[in-house]
C-alpha positions as MATLAB code, in Angstrom:
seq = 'XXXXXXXXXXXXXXXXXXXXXXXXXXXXXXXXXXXXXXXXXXXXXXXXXXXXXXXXXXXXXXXXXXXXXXXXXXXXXXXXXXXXXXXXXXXXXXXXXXXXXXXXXXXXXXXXXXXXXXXXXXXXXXXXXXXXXXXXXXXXXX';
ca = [
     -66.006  126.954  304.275;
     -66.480  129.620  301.667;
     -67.082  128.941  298.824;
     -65.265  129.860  296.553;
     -66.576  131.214  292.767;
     -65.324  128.762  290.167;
     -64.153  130.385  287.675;
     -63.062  127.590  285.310;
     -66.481  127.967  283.569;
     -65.225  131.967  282.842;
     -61.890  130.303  281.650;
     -63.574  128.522  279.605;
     -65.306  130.923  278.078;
     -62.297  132.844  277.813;
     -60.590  130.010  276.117;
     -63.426  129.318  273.744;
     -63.526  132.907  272.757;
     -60.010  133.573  272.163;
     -60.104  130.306  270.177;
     -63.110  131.501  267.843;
     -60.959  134.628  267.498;
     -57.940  132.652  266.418;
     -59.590  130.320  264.703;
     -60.877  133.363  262.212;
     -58.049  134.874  262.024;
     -56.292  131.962  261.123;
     -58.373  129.290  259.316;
     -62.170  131.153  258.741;
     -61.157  134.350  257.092;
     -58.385  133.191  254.713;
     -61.196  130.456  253.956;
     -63.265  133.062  252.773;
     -61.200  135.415  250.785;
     -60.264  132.343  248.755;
     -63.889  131.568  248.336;
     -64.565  135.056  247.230;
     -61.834  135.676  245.053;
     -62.814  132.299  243.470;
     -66.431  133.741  243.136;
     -65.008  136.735  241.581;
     -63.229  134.456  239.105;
     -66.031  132.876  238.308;
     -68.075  134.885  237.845;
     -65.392  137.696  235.680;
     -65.020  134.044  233.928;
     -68.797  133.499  233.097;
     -69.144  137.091  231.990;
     -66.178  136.856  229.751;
     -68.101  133.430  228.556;
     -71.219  135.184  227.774;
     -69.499  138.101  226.164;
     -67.936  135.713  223.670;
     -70.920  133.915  222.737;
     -73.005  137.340  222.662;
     -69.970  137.959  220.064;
     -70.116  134.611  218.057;
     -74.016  134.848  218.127;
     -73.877  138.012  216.141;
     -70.830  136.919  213.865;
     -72.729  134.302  213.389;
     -76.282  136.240  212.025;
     -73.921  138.740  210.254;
     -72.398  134.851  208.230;
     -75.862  133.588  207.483;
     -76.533  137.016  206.209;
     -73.507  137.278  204.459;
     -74.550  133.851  202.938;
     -78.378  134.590  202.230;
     -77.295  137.681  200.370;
     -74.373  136.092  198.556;
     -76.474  133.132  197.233;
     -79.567  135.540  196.471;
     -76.377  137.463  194.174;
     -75.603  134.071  192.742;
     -79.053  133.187  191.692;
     -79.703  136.579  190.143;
     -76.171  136.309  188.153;
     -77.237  132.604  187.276;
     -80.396  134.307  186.248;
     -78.762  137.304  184.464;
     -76.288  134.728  182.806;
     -79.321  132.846  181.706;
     -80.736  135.476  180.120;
     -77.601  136.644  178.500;
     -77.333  133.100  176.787;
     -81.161  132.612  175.391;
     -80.132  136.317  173.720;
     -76.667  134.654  172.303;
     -78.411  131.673  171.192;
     -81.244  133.584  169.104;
     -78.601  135.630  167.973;
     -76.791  133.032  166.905;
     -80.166  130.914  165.473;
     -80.980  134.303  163.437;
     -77.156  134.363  161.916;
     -76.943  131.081  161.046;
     -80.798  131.194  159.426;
     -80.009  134.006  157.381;
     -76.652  132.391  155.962;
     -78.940  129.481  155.408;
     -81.396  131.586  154.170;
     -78.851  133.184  151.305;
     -77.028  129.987  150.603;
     -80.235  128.375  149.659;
     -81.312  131.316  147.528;
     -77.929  131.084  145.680;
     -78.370  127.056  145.366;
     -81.765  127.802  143.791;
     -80.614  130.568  141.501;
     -77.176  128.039  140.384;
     -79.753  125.242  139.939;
     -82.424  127.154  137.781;
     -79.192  128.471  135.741;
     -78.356  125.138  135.512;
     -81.541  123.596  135.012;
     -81.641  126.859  131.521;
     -78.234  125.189  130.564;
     -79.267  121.968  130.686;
     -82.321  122.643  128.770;
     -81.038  124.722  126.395;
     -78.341  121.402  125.795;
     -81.094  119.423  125.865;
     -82.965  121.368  123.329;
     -80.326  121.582  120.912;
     -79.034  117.655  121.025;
     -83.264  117.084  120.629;
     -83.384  118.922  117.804;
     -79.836  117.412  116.678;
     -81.543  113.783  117.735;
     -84.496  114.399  116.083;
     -82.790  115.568  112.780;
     -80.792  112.265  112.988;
     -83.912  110.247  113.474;
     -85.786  111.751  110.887;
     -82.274  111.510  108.399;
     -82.309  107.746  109.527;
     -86.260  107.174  108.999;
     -86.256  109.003  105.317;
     -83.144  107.724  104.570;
     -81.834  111.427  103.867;
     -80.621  114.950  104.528;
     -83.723  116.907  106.129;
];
C-alpha cells in the first residue's frame, strides 16, 4: 500500500484562504469604509461643533462687552443728566429768589408808602379829632 498524501488538509487550507479573501472583499472591507467614512463624519462633525462654539464663545465676550460698555455709557449719562439737573434746579432756585427778592422789596416800599399815607390821614383826622374834642370840652371854636 502506498500511501497516499492527503491532501484534504491543503484543501482546506485552500478553502479557508479563498474564504478569508472573499470574505474581505465582500463583508470586511465594505465594513470598514463605512466605519471610516463614519469616522470622517464625525469627526468633520465635531470640528464643525467646536468651530461654532469657538464662534458663540467670542460673540458671546464681544455681548458682555458690548453690555459692560453700554451700561458704563448709561451710568455716566445718568451721571451727566444728574449733573445737568442740580445746575437747572439752582438756576431755577436763584430766578425764583431774585423775583422773590424784588417782589418783597416792592411790597416793602408800597407798604412804607402806605404806612406815610396812612399817617399822614391819621395825622390830619388827629388833629381834626383833637380840634373837635377840644371844641366839645370848651364848648367853642378853637
Amino acid at each position: 500500500m502506498t500511501v497516499i498524501p492527503d491532501c484534504t488538509l491543503f484543501i482546506q487550507m485552500a478553502n479557508f484562504i479563498i474564504f478569508l479573501i472573499l470574505m474581505n472583499l465582500v463583508l470586511y472591507r465594505p465594513i470598514r469604509r463605512i466605519v471610516a467614512e463614519r469616522k470622517k463624519f464625525v469627526l468633520d462633525r465635531q470640528e464643525g461643533i467646536e468651530r461654532i462654539e469657538g464662534l458663540t464663545r467670542a460673540g458671546l465676550s464681544d455681548f458682555d462687552s458690548r453690555l459692560k460698555e453700554a451700561r458704563g455709557a448709561g451710568a455716566r449719562r445718568i451721571q451727566e443728566l444728574k449733573v445737568e439737573g442740580y445746575e437747572q434746579e439752582k438756576e431755577l432756585l436763584r430766578q425764583a429768589s431774585e423775583e422773590t427778592a424784588g417782589k418783597v422789596q416792592q411790597l416793602r416800599g408800597k407798604i412804607q408808602k402806605d404806612v406815610a399815607t396812612a399817617r399822614k390821614d391819621l395825622k390830619q383826622q388827629v388833629k381834626m379829632f383833637s380840634g373837635e374834642l377840644a371844641q366839645k370840652i370848651l364848648g367853642r371854636k378853637v
